[in-house]
Every structure is written in structure tokens, then in C-alpha cells.
Z-matrix of the N, CA and C atoms (Angstrom, degrees):
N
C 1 1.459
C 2 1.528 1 108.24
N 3 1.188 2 114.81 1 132.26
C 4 1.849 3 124.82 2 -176.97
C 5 1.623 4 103.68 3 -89.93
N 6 1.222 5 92.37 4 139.30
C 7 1.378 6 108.98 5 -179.03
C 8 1.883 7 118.32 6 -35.98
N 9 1.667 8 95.29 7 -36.60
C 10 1.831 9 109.84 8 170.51
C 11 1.731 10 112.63 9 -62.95
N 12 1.006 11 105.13 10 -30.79
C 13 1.332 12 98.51 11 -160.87
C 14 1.763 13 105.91 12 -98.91
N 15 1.670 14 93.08 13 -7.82
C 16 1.788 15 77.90 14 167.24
C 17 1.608 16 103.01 15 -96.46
N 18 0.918 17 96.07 16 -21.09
C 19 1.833 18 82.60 17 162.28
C 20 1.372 19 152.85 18 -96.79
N 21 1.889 20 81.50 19 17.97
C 22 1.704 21 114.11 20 178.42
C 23 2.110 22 107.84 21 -76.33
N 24 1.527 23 108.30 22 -21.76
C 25 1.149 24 118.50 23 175.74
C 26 1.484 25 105.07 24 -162.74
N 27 1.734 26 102.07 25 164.30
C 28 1.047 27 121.23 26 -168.60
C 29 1.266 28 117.27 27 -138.17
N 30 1.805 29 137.83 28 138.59
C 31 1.211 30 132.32 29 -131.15
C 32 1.732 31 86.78 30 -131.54
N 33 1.590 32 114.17 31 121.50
C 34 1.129 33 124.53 32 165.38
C 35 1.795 34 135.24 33 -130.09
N 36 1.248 35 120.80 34 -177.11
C 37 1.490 36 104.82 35 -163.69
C 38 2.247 37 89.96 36 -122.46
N 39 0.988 38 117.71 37 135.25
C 40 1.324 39 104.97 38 170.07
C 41 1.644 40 100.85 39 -96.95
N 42 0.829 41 113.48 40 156.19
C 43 1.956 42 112.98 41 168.59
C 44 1.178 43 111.57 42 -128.91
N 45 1.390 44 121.08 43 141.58
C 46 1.820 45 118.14 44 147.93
C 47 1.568 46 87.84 45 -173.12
N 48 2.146 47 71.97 46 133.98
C 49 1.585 48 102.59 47 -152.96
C 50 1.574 49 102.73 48 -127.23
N 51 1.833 50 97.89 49 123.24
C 52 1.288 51 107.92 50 -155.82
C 53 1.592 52 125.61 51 -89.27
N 54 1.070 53 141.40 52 -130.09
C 55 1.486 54 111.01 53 163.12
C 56 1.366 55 114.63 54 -98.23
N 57 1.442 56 112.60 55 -20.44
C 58 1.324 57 122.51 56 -172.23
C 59 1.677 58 110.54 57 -118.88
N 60 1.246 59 115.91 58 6.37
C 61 1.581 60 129.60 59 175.87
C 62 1.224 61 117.39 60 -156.90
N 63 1.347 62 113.84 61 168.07
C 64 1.721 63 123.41 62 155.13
C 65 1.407 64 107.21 63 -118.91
N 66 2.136 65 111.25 64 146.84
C 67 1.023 66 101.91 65 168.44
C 68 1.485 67 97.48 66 -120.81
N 69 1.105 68 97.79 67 158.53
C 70 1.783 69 120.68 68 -163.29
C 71 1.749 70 97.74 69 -131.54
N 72 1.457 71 109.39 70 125.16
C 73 1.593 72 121.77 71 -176.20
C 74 1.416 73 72.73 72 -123.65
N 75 1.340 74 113.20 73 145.51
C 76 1.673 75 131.29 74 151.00
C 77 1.665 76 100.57 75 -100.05
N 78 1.376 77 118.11 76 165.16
C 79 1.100 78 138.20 77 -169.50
C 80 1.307 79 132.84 78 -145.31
N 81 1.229 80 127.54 79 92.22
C 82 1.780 81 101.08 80 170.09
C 83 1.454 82 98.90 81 -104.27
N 84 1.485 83 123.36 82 155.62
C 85 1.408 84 139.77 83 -155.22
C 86 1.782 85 110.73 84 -173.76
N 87 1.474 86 118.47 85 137.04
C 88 1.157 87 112.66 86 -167.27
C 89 2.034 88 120.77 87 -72.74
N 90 0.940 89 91.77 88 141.60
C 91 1.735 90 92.67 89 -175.69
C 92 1.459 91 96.46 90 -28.99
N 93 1.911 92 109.34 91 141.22
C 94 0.967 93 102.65 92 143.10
C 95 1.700 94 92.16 93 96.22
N 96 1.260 95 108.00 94 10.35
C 97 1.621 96 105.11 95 -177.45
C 98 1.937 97 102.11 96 -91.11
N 99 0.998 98 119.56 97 168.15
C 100 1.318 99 118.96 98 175.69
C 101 1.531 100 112.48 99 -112.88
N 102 1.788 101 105.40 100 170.01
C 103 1.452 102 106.74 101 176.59
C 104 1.411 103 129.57 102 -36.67
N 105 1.329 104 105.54 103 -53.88
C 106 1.369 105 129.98 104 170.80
C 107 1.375 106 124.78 105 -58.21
N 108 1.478 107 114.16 106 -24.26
C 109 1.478 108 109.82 107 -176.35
C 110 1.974 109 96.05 108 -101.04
N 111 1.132 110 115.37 109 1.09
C 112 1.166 111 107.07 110 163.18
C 113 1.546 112 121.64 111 -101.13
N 114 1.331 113 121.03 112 -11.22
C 115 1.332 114 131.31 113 -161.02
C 116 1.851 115 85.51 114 -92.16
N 117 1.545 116 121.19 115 -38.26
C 118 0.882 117 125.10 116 178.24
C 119 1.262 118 128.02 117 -66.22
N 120 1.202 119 131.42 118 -46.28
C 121 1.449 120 163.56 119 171.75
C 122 2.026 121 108.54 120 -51.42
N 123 1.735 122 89.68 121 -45.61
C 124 1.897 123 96.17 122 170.39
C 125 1.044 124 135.02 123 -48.99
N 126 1.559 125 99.33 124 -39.53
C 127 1.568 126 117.31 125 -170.04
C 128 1.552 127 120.35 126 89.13
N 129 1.135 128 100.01 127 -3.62
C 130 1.321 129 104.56 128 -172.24
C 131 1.481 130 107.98 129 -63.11
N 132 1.276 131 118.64 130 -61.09
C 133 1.692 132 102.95 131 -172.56
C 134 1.779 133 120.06 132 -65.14
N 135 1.468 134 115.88 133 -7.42
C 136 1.221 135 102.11 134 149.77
C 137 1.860 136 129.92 135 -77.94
N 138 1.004 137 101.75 136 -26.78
C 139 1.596 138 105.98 137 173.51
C 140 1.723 139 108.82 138 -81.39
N 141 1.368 140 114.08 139 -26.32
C 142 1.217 141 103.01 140 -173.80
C 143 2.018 142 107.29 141 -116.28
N 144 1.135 143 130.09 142 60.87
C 145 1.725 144 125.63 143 -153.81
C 146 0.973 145 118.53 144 -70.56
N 147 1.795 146 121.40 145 12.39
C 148 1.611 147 130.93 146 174.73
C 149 1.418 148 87.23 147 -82.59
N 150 0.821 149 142.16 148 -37.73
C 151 1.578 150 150.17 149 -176.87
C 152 1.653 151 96.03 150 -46.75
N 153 1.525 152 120.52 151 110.56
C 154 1.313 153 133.33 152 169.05
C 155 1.654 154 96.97 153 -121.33
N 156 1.236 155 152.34 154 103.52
C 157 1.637 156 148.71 155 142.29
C 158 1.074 157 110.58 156 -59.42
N 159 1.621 158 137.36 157 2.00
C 160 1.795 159 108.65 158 -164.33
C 161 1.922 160 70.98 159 -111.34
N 162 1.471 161 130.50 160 -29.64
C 163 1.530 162 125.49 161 -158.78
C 164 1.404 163 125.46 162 -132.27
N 165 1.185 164 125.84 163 -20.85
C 166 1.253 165 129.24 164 145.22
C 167 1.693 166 126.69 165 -126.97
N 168 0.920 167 125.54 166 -3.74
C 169 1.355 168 119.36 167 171.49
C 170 1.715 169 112.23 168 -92.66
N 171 1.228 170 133.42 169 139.52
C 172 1.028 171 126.85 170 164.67
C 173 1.772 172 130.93 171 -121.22
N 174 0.821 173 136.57 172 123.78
C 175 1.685 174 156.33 173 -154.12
C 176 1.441 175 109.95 174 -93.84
N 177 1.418 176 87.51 175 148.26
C 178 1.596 177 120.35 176 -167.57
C 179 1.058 178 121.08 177 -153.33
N 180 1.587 179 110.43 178 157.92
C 181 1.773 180 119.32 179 170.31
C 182 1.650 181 88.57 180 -129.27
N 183 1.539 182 121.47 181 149.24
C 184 0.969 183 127.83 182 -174.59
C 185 1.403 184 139.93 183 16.62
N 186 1.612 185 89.60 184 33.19
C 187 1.473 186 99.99 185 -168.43
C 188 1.672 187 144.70 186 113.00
N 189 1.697 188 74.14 187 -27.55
C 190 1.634 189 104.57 188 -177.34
C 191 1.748 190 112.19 189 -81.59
N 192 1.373 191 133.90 190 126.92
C 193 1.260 192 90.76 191 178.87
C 194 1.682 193 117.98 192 -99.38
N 195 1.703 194 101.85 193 -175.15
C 196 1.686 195 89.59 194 -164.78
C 197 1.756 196 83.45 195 -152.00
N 198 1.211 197 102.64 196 -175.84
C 199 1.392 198 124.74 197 165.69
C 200 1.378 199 125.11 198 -87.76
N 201 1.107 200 103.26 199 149.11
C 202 1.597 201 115.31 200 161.56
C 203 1.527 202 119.95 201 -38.47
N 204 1.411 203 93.93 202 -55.06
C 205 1.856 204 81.23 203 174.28
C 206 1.525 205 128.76 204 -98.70
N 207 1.547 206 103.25 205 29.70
C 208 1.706 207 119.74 206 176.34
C 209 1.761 208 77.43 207 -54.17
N 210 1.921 209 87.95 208 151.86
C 211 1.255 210 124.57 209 159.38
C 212 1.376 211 124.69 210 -87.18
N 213 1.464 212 117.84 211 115.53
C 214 1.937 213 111.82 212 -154.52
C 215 1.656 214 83.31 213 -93.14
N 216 1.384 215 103.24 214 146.37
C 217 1.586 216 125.54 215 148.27
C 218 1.156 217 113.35 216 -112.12
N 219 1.294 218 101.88 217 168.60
C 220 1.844 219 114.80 218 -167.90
C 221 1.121 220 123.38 219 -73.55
N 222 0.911 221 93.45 220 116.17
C 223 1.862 222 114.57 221 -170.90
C 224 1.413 223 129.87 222 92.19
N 225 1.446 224 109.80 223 30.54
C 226 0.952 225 132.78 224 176.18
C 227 1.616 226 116.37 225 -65.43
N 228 1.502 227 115.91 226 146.57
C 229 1.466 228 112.25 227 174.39
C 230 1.426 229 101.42 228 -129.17
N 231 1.307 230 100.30 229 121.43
C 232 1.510 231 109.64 230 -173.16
C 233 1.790 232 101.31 231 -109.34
N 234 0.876 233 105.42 232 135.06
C 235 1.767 234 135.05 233 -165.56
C 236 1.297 235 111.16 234 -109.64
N 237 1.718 236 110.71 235 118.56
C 238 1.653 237 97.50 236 169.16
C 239 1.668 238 97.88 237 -134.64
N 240 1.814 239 92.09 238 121.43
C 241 1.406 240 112.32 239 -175.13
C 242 1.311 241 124.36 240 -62.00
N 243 0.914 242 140.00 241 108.46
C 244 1.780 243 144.18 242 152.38
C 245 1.890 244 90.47 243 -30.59
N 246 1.632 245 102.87 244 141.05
C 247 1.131 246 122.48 245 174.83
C 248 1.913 247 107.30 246 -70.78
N 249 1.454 248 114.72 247 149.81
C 250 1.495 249 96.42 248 -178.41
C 251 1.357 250 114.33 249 -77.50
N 252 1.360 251 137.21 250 162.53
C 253 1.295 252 137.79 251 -165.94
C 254 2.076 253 93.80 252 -96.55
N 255 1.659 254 113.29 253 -47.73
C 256 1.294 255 109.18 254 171.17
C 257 1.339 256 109.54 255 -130.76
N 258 1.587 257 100.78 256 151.15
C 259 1.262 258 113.65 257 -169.04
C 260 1.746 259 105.98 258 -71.00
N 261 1.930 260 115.07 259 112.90
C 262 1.067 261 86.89 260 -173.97
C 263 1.404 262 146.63 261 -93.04
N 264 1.980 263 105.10 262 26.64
C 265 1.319 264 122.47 263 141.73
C 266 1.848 265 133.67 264 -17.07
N 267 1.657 266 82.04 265 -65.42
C 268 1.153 267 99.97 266 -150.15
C 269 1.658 268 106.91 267 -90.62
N 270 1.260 269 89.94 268 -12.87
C 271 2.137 270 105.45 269 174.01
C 272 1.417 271 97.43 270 -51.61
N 273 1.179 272 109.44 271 -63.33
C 274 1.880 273 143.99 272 -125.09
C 275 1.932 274 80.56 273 -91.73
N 276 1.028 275 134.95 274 -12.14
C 277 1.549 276 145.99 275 -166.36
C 278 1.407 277 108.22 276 -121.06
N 279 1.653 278 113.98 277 -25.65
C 280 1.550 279 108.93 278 164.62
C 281 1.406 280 112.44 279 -87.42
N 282 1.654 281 102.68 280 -43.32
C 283 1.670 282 108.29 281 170.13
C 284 1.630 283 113.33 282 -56.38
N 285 1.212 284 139.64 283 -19.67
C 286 1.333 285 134.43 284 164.96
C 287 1.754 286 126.60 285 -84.61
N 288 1.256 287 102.62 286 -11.70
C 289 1.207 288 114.60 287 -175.22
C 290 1.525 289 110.10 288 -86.94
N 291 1.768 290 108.75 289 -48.56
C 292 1.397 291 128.77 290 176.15
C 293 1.858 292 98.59 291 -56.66
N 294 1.634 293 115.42 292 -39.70
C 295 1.588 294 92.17 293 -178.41
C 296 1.367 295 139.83 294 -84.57
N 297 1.809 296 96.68 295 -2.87
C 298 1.357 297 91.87 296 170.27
C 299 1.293 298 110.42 297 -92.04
N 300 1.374 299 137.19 298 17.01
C 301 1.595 300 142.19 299 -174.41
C 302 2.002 301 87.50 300 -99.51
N 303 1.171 302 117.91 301 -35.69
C 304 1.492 303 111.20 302 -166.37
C 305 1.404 304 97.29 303 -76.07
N 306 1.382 305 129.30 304 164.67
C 307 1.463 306 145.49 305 -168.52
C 308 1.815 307 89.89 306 -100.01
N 309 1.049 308 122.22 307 154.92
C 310 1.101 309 138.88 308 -176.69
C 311 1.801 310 110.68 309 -93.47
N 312 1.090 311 129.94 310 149.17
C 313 1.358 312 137.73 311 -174.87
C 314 1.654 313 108.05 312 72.74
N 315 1.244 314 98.73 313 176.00
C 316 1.880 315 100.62 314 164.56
C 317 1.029 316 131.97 315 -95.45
N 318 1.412 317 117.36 316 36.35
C 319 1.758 318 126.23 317 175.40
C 320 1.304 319 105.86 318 105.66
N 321 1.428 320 113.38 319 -177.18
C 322 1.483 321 139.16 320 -154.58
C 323 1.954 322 96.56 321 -60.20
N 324 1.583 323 75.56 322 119.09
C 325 2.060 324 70.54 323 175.34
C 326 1.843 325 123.30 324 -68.25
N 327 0.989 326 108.70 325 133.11
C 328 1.490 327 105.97 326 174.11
C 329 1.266 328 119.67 327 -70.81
N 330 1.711 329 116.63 328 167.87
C 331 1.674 330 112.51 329 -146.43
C 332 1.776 331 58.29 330 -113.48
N 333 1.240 332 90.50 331 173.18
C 334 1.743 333 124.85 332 -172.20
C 335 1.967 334 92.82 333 -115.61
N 336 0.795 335 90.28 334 141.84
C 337 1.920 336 97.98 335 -175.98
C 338 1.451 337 105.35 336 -124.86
């Protein structure tokens, strides 16, 4: 393989990971393709049509997020987020509230004999 032709395309992974799985599309696609033309290319939002990217889903490469028209490099893993079920503000504000209602330690101290 000539140095041109590995940089004629570039090989990526799409993800979206379900509650009870992940699906993984591999990809090869020509340099220079975007988020979107790989998210497209997967198939995924026809197999999966809860999948909205322009309004509730939001996108990533390793985590990071990016746009639709990010520029993919090779070997990129592009991520499409499930919306959160709770805001985790507002968890982290019930879980603090519930601990100052709990008594502190693990119950009645024992006498020493």
C-alpha cells in the first residue's frame, strides 16, 4: 500500500450503546468525510429511529463532544449519546438532602466491658 492511498481513506468505528448492548459499525470512508457522513453511512439511524442528532441525541469522538460537521481522522470513534434519563444535578441534590436526614455513624455505640 503507497503512502497516497492510505490517505485516500480513513477507517472508523460509529457507536451507540444501548442499555443492554453496544452497537459498533466499522467504516472505511474517504479522507475528509465528516461526523455526519459517517453516522449516515452506518445505518444506524435507520435501524435505530429514536436516534434524533440535530435534537436530542448528542455526539462524540472519544468522549469529547463535537459536531456534525467535525472532520473524522483515522480511527476515530464516533459516539452517539442516549439523552440522560436524570438530570445529574438534581440526583447529587436529592442524594445530599437524604444524608443529612440519616444519623451519622452505624448506630448505638457499644459499652466496652
Amino acid at each position: 500500500m503507497s503512502a497516497d492511498a492510505s490517505q485516500d481513506s480513513i477507517n472508523v468505528d460509529v457507536c451507540y450503546a444501548l442499555r443492554d448492548r453496544q452497537e459498533i459499525v466499522r467504516l472505511k470512508l474517504p479522507a475528509g468525510a465528516t461526523v455526519q457522513r459517517a453516522i449516515d453511512a452506518s445505518g444506524l439511524l435507520q435501524k435505530h429511529p429514536e436516534i434524533d442528532i440535530v435534537k436530542t441525541n448528542k455526539l462524540g469522538i472519544f468522549a469529547k463532544l463535537v459536531k456534525a460537521d467535525t472532520v473524522l481522522r483515522d480511527r476515530d470513534r464516533i459516539e452517539i449519546y442516549r439523552p440522560l434519563i436524570a438530570d445529574p444535578k438534581e440526583v447529587r441534590r436529592k442524594r445530599a438532602e437524604e444524608g443529612k436526614v440519616m444519623k451519622k455513624g452505624g448506630g448505638p455505640a457499644e459499652e466496652a466491658t
